[in-house]
C-alpha positions as CSV (number, residue, x, y, z in Angstrom):
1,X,-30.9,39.4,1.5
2,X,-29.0,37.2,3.5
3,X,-29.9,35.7,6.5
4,X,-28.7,37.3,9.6
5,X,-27.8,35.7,12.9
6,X,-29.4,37.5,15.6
7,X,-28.7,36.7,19.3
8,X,-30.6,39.7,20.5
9,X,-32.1,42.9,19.3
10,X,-34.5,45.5,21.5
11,X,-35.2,49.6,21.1
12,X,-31.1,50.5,21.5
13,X,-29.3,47.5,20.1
14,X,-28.8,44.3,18.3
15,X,-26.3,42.0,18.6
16,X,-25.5,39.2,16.0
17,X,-23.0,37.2,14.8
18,X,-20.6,37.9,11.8
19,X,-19.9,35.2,9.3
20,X,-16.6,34.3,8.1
21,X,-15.2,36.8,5.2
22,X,-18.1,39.2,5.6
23,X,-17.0,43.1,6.2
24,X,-17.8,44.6,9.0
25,X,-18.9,47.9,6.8
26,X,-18.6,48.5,2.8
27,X,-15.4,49.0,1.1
28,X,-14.1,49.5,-2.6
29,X,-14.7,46.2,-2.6
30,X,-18.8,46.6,-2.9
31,X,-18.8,42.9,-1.2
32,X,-21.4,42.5,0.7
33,X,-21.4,44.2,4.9
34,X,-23.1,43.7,7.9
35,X,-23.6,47.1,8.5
36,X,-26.1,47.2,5.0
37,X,-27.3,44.1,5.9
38,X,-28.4,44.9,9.3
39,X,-30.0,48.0,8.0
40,X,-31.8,46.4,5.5
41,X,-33.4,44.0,7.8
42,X,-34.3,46.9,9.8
43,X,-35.9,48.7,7.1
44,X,-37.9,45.3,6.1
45,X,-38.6,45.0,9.8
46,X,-40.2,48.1,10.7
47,X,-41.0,49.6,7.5
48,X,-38.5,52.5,7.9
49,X,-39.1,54.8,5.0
50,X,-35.4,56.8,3.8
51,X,-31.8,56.0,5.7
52,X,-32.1,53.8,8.8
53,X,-29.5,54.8,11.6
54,X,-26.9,52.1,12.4
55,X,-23.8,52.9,14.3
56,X,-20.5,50.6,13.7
57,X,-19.1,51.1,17.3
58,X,-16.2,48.0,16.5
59,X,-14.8,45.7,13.8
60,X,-14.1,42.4,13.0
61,X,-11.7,41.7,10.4
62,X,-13.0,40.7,7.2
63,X,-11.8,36.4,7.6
64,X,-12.8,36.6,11.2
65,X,-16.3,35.4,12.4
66,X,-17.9,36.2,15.6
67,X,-20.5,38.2,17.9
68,X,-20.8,41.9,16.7
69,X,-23.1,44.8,18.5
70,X,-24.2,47.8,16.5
71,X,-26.3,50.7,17.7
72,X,-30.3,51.7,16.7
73,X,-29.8,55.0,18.1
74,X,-27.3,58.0,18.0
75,X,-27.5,58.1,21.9
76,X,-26.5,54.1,22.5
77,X,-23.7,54.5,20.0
78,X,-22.1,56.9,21.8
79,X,-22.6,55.3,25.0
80,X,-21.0,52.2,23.8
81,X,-18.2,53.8,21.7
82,X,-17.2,55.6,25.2
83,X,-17.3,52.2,27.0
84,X,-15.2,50.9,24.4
85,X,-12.5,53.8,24.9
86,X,-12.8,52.9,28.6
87,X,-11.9,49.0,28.3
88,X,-15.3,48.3,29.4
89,X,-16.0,45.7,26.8
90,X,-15.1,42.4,27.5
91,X,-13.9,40.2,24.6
92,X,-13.1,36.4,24.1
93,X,-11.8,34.2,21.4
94,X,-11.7,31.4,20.7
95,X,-8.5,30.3,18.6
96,X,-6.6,27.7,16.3
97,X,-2.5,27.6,16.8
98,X,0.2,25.1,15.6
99,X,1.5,23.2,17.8
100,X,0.8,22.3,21.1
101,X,1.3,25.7,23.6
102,X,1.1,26.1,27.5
103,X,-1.5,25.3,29.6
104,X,-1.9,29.2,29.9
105,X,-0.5,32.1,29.3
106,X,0.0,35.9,29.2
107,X,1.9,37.5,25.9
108,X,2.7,41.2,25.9
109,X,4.4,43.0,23.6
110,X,4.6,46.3,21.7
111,X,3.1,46.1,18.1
112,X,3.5,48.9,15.1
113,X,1.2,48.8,12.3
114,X,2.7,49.3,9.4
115,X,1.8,51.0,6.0
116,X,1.1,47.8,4.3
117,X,-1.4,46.8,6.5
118,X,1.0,43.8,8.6
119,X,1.3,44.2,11.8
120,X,4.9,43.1,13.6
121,X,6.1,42.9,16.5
122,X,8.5,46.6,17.3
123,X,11.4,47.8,20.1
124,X,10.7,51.6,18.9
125,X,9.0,54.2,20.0
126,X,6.1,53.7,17.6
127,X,5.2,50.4,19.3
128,X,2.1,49.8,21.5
129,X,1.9,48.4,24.4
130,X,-0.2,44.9,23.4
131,X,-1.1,42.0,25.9
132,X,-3.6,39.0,25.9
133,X,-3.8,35.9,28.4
134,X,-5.3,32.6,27.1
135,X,-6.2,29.2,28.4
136,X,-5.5,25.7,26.4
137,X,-9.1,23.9,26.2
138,X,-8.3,21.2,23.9
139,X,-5.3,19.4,22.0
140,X,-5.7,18.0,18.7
141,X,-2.7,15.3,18.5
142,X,-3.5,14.0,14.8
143,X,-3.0,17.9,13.2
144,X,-0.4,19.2,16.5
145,X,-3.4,21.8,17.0
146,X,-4.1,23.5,20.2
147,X,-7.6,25.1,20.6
148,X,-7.1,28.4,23.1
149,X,-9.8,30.5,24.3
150,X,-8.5,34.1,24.3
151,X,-8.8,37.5,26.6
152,X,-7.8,40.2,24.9
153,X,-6.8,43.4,26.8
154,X,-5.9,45.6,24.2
155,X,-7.3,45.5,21.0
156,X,-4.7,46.3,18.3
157,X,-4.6,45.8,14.6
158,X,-4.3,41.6,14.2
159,X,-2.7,41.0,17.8
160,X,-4.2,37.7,18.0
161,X,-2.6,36.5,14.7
162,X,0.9,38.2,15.2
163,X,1.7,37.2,19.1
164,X,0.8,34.0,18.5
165,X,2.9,33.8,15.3
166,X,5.8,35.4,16.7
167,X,6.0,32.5,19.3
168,X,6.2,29.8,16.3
169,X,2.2,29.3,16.7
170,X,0.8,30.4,14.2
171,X,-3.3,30.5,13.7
172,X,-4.1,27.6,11.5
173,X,-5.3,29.3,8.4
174,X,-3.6,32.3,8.6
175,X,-1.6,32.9,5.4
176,X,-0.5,36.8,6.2
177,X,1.5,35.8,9.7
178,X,2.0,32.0,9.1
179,X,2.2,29.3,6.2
180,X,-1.1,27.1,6.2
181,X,-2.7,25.2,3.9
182,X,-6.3,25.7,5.6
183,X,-8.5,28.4,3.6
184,X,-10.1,29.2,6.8
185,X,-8.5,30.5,9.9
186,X,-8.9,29.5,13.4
187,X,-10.1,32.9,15.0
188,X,-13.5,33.7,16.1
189,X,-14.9,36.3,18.2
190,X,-17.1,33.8,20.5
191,X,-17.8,36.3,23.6
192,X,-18.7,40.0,24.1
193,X,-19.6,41.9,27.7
194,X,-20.9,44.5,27.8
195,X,-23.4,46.9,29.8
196,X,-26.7,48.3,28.2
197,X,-26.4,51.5,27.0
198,X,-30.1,52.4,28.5
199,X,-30.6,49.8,30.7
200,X,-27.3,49.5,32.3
201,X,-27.2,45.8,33.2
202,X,-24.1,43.9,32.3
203,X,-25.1,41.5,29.1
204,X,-22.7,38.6,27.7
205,X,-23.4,37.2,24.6
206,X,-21.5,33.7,23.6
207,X,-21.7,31.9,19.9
208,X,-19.5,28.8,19.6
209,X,-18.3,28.4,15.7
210,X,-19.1,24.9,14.1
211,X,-17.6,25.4,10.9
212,X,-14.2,25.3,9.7
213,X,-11.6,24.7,10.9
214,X,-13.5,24.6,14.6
215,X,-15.1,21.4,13.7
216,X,-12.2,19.3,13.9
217,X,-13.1,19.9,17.9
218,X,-16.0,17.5,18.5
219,X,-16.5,19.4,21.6
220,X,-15.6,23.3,22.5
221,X,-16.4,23.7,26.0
222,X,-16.1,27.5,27.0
């Protein structure tokens, strides 16, 4: 079983961090999941006999890494599925562009998925209402790269990737939305608020990424 990154576990949650191309759940592909991971550990763990109960209350994208919270009960994954619905979570990236962009900055635009899975950017009435702000942190002049941390207000399908694109800055490594030569890309879920689903204390949870292409920063100070 593979290792798993745990920032912080008790009776009604446990948050950890996803590695890069891990799913979030199972899929045709029978790759390996952090939702079967997780449960596995907490089978191991506490010597659950049958099904252990996991609730997936959010996503990460398969190439994106980052700070993840499922459920241990049916009653916390409700809780935080409904504080999701509300824009109650808080959640920051941290994020690899082309070029060098604005000290800071607020995009919004109206996205439409589409049925091949691309996201672009749409005038019609099918488009959603999509806005982020970011901050520059750090400038890398030999590669033109800007390192952004990110504040996402809505959370539609690949936002990140296809604002940023669509402003000729493109996330290194991403080869839907922009031409790259870098295998990995430069988004990572680093931050997540939210507040306890028992305990009802406001919790933030930060990981800062070290591997590629983030460790072309020798410093990422958040």
């Amino acid at each position: 079983m593979n290792k798993l990154n745990i920032l912080y576990e008790d009776n009604h949650l446990i948050v950890v961090v996803k590695p890069v191309n891990v799913l979030s759940q199972s899929d045709i592909t029978g790759d390996v999941d952090m939702l079967s991971m997780i449960k596995d550990y907490l089978k191991e763990k506490y010597h659950k006999p049958g099904n252990v109960y996991l609730g997936l209350v959010h996503r990460l994208d398969r190439v994106v890494g980052g700070v993840m919270v499922f459920a241990k009960t049916s009653k916390a994954a409700s809780r935080l599925s409904d504080a999701i619905r509300k824009k109650e979570f808080e959640k920051g990236y941290l994020a690899i562009c082309h070029g060098k962009v604005k000290d800071k900055d607020t995009f919004e635009d109206y996205l439409e998925k589409k049925d091949d899975f691309n996201t672009i950017i749409s005038n019609s009435k099918n488009g959603k209402l999509s806005r982020l702000s970011y901050e520059r942190i750090a400038y890398l002049k030999e590669k033109d790269w800007s390192l952004v941390k990110i504040s996402l207000e809505t959370g539609r399908h690949h936002q990140i990737r296809v604002q940023f694109a669509s402003r000729n800055h493109p996330l290194v490594g991403d080869n839907r939305y922009g031409i790259d030569k870098e295998r990995e890309i430069g988004l990572f879920a680093y931050k997540l608020t939210l507040t306890h689903p028992v305990k009802k204390e406001s919790m933030t949870f930060t990981y800062i990424p070290s591997s590629k292409p983030f460790n072309h920063f020798k410093k990422i100070d958040v």
